[in-house]
Structure formats: C-alpha cells, structure tokens
C-alpha positions as CSV (number, residue, x, y, z in Angstrom):
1,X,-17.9,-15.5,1.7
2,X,-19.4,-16.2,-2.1
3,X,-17.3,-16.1,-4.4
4,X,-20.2,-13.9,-6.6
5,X,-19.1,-11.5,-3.8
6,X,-15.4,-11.5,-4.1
7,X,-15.3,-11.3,-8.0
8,X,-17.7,-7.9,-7.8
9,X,-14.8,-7.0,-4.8
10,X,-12.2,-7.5,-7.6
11,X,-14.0,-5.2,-10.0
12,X,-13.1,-1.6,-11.1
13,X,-16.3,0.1,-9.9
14,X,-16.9,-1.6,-6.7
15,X,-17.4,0.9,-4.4
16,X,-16.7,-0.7,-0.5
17,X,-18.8,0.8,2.6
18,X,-16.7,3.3,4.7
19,X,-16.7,2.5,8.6
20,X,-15.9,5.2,11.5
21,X,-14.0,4.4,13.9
22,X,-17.3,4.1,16.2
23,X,-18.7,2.1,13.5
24,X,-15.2,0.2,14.1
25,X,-15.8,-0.2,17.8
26,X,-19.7,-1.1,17.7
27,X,-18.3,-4.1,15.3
28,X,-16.0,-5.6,17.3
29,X,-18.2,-5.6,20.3
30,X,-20.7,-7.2,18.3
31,X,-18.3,-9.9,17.0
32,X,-16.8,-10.5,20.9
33,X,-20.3,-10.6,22.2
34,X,-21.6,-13.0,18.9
35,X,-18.2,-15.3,20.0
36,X,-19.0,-15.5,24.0
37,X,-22.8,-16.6,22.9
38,X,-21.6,-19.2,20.3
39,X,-19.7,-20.4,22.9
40,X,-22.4,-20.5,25.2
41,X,-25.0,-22.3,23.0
42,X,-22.3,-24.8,22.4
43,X,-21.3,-25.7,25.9
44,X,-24.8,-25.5,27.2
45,X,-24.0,-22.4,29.4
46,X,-26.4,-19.9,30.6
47,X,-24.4,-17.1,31.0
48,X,-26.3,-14.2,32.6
49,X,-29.9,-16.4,32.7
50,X,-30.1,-15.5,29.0
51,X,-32.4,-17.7,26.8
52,X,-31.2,-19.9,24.0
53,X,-33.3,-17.1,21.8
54,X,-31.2,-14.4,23.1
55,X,-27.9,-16.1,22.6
56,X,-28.9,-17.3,19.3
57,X,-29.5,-13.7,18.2
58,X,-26.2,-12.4,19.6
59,X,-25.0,-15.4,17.4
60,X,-26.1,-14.3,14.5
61,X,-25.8,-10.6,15.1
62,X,-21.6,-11.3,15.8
63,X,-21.5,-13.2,13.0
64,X,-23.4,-10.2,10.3
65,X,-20.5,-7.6,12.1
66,X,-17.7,-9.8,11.4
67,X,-19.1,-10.1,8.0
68,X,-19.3,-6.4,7.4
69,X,-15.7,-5.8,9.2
70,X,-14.8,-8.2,6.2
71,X,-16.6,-6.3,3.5
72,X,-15.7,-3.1,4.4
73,X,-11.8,-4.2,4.1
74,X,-12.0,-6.2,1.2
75,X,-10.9,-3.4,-0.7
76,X,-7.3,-2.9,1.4
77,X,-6.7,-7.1,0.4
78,X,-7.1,-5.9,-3.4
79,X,-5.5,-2.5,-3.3
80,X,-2.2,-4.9,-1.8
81,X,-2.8,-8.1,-3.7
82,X,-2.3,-5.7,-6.6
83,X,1.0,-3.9,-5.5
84,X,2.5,-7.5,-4.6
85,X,0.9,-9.2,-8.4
86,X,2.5,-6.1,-10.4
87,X,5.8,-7.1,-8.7
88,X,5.7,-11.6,-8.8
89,X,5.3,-14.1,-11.0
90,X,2.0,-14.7,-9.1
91,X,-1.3,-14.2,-10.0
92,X,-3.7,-11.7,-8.4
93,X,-6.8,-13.7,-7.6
94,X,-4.0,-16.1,-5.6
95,X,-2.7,-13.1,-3.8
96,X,-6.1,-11.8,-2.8
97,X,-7.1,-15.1,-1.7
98,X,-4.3,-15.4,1.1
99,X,-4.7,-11.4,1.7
100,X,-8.5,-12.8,2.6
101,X,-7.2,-15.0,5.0
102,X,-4.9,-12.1,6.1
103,X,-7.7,-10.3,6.9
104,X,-9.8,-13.1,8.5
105,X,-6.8,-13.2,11.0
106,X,-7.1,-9.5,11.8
107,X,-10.9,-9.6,12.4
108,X,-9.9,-12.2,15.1
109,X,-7.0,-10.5,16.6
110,X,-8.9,-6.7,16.4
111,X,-8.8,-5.3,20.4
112,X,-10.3,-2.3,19.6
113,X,-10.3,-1.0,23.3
114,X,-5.7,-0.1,22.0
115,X,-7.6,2.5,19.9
116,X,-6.1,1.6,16.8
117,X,-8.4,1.7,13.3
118,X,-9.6,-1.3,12.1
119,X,-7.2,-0.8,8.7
120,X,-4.8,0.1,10.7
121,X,-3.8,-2.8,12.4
122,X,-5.0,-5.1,9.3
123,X,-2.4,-3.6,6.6
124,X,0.6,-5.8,8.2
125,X,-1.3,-8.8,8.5
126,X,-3.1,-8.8,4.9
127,X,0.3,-7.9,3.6
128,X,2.2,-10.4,5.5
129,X,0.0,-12.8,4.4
130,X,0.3,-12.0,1.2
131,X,4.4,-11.8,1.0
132,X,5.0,-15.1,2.7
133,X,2.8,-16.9,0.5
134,X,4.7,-14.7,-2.5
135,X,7.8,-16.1,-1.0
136,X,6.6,-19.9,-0.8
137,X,5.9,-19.6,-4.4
138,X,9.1,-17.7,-5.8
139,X,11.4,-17.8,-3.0
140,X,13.0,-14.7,-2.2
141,X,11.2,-11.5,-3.5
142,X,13.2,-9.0,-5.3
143,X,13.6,-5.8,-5.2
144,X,15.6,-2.3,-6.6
145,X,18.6,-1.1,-5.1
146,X,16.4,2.1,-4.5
147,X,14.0,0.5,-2.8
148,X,16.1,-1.5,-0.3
149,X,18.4,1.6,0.1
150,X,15.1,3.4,1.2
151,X,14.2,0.5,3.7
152,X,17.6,0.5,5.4
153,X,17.2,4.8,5.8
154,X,14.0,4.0,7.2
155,X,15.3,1.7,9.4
156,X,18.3,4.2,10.9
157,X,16.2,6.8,11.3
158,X,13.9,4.4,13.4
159,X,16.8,3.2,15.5
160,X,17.7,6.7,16.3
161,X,14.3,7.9,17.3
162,X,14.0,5.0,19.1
163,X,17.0,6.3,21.5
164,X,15.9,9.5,22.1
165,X,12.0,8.4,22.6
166,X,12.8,5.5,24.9
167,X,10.5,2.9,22.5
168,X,10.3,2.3,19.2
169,X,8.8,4.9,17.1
170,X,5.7,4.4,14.9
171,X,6.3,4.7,11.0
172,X,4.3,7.6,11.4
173,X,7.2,9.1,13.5
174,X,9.7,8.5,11.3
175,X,7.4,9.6,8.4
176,X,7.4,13.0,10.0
177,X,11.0,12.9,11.2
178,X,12.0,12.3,7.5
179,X,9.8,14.3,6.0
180,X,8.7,12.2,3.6
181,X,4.9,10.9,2.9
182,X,3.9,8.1,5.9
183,X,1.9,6.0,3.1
184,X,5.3,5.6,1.6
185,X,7.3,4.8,4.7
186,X,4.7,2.4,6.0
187,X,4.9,0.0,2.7
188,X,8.7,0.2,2.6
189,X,9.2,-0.4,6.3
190,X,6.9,-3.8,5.2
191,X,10.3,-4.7,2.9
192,X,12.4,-5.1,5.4
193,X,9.9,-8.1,7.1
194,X,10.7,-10.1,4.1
195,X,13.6,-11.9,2.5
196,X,14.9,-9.5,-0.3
197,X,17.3,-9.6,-3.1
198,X,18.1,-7.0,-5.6
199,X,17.1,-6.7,-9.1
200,X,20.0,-5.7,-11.4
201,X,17.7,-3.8,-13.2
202,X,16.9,-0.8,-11.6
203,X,12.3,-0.2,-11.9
204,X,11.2,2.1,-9.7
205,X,7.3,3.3,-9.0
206,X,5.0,5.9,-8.7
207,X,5.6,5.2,-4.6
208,X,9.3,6.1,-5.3
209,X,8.4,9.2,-7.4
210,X,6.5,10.3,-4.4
211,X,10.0,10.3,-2.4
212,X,12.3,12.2,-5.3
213,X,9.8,14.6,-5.1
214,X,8.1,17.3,-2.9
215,X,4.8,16.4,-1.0
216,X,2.1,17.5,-3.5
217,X,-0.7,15.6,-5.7
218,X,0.1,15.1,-9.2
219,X,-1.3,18.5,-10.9
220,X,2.6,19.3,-11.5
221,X,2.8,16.4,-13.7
222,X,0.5,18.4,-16.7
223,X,2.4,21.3,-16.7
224,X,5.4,19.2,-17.6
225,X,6.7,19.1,-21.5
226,X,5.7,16.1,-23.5
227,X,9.1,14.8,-23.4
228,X,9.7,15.0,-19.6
229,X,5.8,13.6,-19.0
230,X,6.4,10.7,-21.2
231,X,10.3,9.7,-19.6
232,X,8.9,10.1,-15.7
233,X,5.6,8.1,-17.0
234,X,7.8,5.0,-18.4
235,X,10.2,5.2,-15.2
236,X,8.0,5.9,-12.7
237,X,5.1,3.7,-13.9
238,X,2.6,6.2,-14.4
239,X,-0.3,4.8,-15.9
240,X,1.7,2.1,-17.6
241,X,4.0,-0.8,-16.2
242,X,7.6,1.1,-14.9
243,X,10.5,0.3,-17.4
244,X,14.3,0.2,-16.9
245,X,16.5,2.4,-18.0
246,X,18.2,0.2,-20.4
247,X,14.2,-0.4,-21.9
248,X,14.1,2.7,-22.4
249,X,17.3,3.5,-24.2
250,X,15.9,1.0,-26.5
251,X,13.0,2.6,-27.5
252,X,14.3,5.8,-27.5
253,X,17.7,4.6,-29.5
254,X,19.8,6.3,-27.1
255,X,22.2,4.9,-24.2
256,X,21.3,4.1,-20.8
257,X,23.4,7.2,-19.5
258,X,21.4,9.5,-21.6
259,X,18.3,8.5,-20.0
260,X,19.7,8.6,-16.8
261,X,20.7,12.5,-17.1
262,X,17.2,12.8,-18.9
263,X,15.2,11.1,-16.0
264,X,17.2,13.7,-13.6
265,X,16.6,16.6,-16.1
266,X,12.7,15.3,-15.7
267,X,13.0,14.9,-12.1
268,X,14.4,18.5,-11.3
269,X,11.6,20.2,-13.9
270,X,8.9,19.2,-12.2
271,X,10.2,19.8,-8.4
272,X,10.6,23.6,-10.2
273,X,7.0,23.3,-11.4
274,X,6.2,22.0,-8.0
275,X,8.1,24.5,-6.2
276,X,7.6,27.7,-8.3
277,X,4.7,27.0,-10.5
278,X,4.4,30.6,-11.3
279,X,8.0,30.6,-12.5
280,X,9.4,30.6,-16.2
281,X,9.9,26.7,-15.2
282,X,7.2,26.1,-17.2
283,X,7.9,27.7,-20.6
284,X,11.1,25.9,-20.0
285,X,9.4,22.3,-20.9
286,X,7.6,24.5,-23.7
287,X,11.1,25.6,-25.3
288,X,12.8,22.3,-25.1
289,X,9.6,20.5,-26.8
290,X,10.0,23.6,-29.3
291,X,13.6,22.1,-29.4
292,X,13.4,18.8,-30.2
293,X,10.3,19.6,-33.0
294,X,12.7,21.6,-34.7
C-alpha cells in the first residue's frame, strides 16, 4: 500500500469506509475467488473452461477487495498502535507498521462462512502483532497492579463460566457475567497473552475509569466540581497523559495519601452524579469548590 495512503490513515480527520457484515462476506469471496484465479493463471489451469480474460479479471477483482478489507481496517491498526505507543518506549508509526502486517495476516486467515465480523477476528491479531514486536524491542511490557489485578478477575471468572458452559466462554460472556463494559474486558483479556511486569508506579486510564465506574458515557464528568474534574482528569488520563499519584502530590504540594482519599472522594462524586443526577450530589461539588475559594 503507498505510503501517501498510510500517512492520510495516520491523520486526525481521516474518515475510514464502514463495511456491513454483507459487505464483509462479498469481500472475502472476492479475495478467495481473486486467490483460486491467480493460482490458475499461474499454473496454466483452466479451471471451469474459463478464459485467461476471465481469470485475469477475478485477479484483479480479488485483489481491489482485499485492498478495501485493508482500508476499511486501517483505522482499528491506528486506534491500537496508539494505545500500545502511549504505553512503550516505541514509536507509533513502528507500531502501526507491524499492526499493518497484523492485519495483512487477518485478511488471509478471514473464513467468513464462522460468522464472525471482519474486526472481530482481526483485533487479536493486529494487537498481537503489535505487543510481540513491543516486546522484541523493550522486553517485557509493564503494566499497573490494577491492571494485572483486572486481568487475573477476568481470567477466574472465565474459568468458572467455562465449567458450567462446557467451553470456554467468549469475553463477551464474561463481559456480561461481570457486568462490566465488553470493550474493556476484551483489551485486558489481550494482557494476559503477553509477558507482563508491574510498574511501581501505579497510572491507570480512562479504560480503568470505565471499570470504577457505572456503565454510562461521560456527561457525568461536567457536572463534577473543578477540583474533582481536574484530579480524575490527571489520574485517569482524560484528555492529557494519566499521572501517578506521587506526580500529583507534587503538583498539588500535598502527600501521596491525600490524593489517594481525594481520587476516592472524586471517584464516589461522580458515581452519585451518575447514579442520582437529580440529587443534591451535585451542589455538593459546587459547595466544596465554594470551599476551597474561600
């Protein structure tokens, strides 16, 4: 693929074309038939009694599907290339790269007659990709207590649903068994694939605010205080880079146990606001702003 095609890929604004899942199928069946006609022309076979025009343009026609499968995905390869680059010494244009390759491989391994999306059955590969060449460069990845706390719960509940279902259970499953959001149990179930240490430093992310919290999209976080807004946005890594504790007692010129009962305070505000928006919760975060002001 150009590179003139992979920097606009890369870009803020680019926009990538969504596939149905019949858009999905006709693809792949393209691509197989494009690969059995390549084949063909190369071997000198006539399967069928088809000309050499016709398998030429089944050829070509495999090869324009497999290059829109690609297109449509590039944006999954920069959407993880980004979460592995904000964690690793390693840049994000080398990340997407091997998350290209990642996805290359899916295109070939794609049997859409399972009934599986497309993006699907690409997320482990592009990420896979992506960590194992993460871990050839840095060794092993690190990660927060939190984090692989959350990836061995995961992995419980998924041996225990796997008992009483007879197979093992999709992370879908144990999403819903949980009760917690499947986006976030599918990418920390992807942890446990790879060699981890833990960080003494404890950084969460916006993925792990998603857990502390009820399922709900981020209106809440507005009708927080100033003070609560700004300690779950250095934490938590909401629009800005997630800071430590200790980093934060820094700043703030307080200890590291201060912040931690003021990240808690936050936290249980905004599951009120959450819960009860209706509720004198909110004039709450108004009062202690009124507080510290005076």
């Amino acid at each position: 693929m150009p590179g003139t095609q992979h920097a606009e890929v890369m870009s803020t604004d680019y926009e990538p074309e969504l596939l149905t899942h019949d858009e999905e199928i006709a693809l792949a069946v393209d691509i197989e038939a494009g690969l059995l006609a390549a084949h063909a022309l190369a071997n000198g076979e006539n399967p069928c009694e088809a000309s050499n025009g016709e398998l030429q343009f089944l050829a070509e026609r495999g090869e324009a599907a497999r290059r829109r499968l690609y297109l449509a995905n590039l944006a999954l390869v920069r959407q993880r290339a980004g979460y592995w680059a904000k964690r690793l010494s390693v840049s994000f244009q080398e990340l997407f790269q091997e998350g290209c390759v990642g996805l290359g491989e899916a295109i070939a391994r794609f049997d859409h007659s399972l009934g599986h999306r497309f993006s699907t059955f690409a997320h482990p590969l592009v990420d896979g990709r992506i960590a194992q060449h993460a871990q050839t460069r840095c060794g092993t990845i690190e990660f927060t207590r939190h984090r692989v706390r959350s990836v061995l719960r995961y992995q419980r509940a998924g041996e225990e649903l796997a008992q009483r279902l007879a197979r093992q259970p999709r992370p879908e499953e144990i999403a819903d068994h949980l009760g917690v959001k499947r986006s976030v149990v599918r990418a920390t179930l992807e942890i446990g694939m790879t060699p981890v240490s833990v960080l003494d430093e404890d950084l969460p992310d916006s993925a792990e605010l998603t857990e502390c919290l009820p399922g709900s999209d981020m209106a809440w976080f507005d009708r927080l205080g100033e003070y609560e807004q700004m300690i779950l946005s250095a934490r938590f890594g909401l629009g800005q880079p997630p800071v430590s504790r200790r980093t934060l007692a820094e700043r703030l010129g307080a200890s590291v146990s201060t912040v931690r009962r003021e990240e808690l305070r936050a936290l249980s505000m905004a599951r009120r606001v959450i819960l009860y928006p209706s509720s004198p919760s909110e004039r709450m975060g108004q009062w202690h702003d009124h507080q510290r002001a005076g």
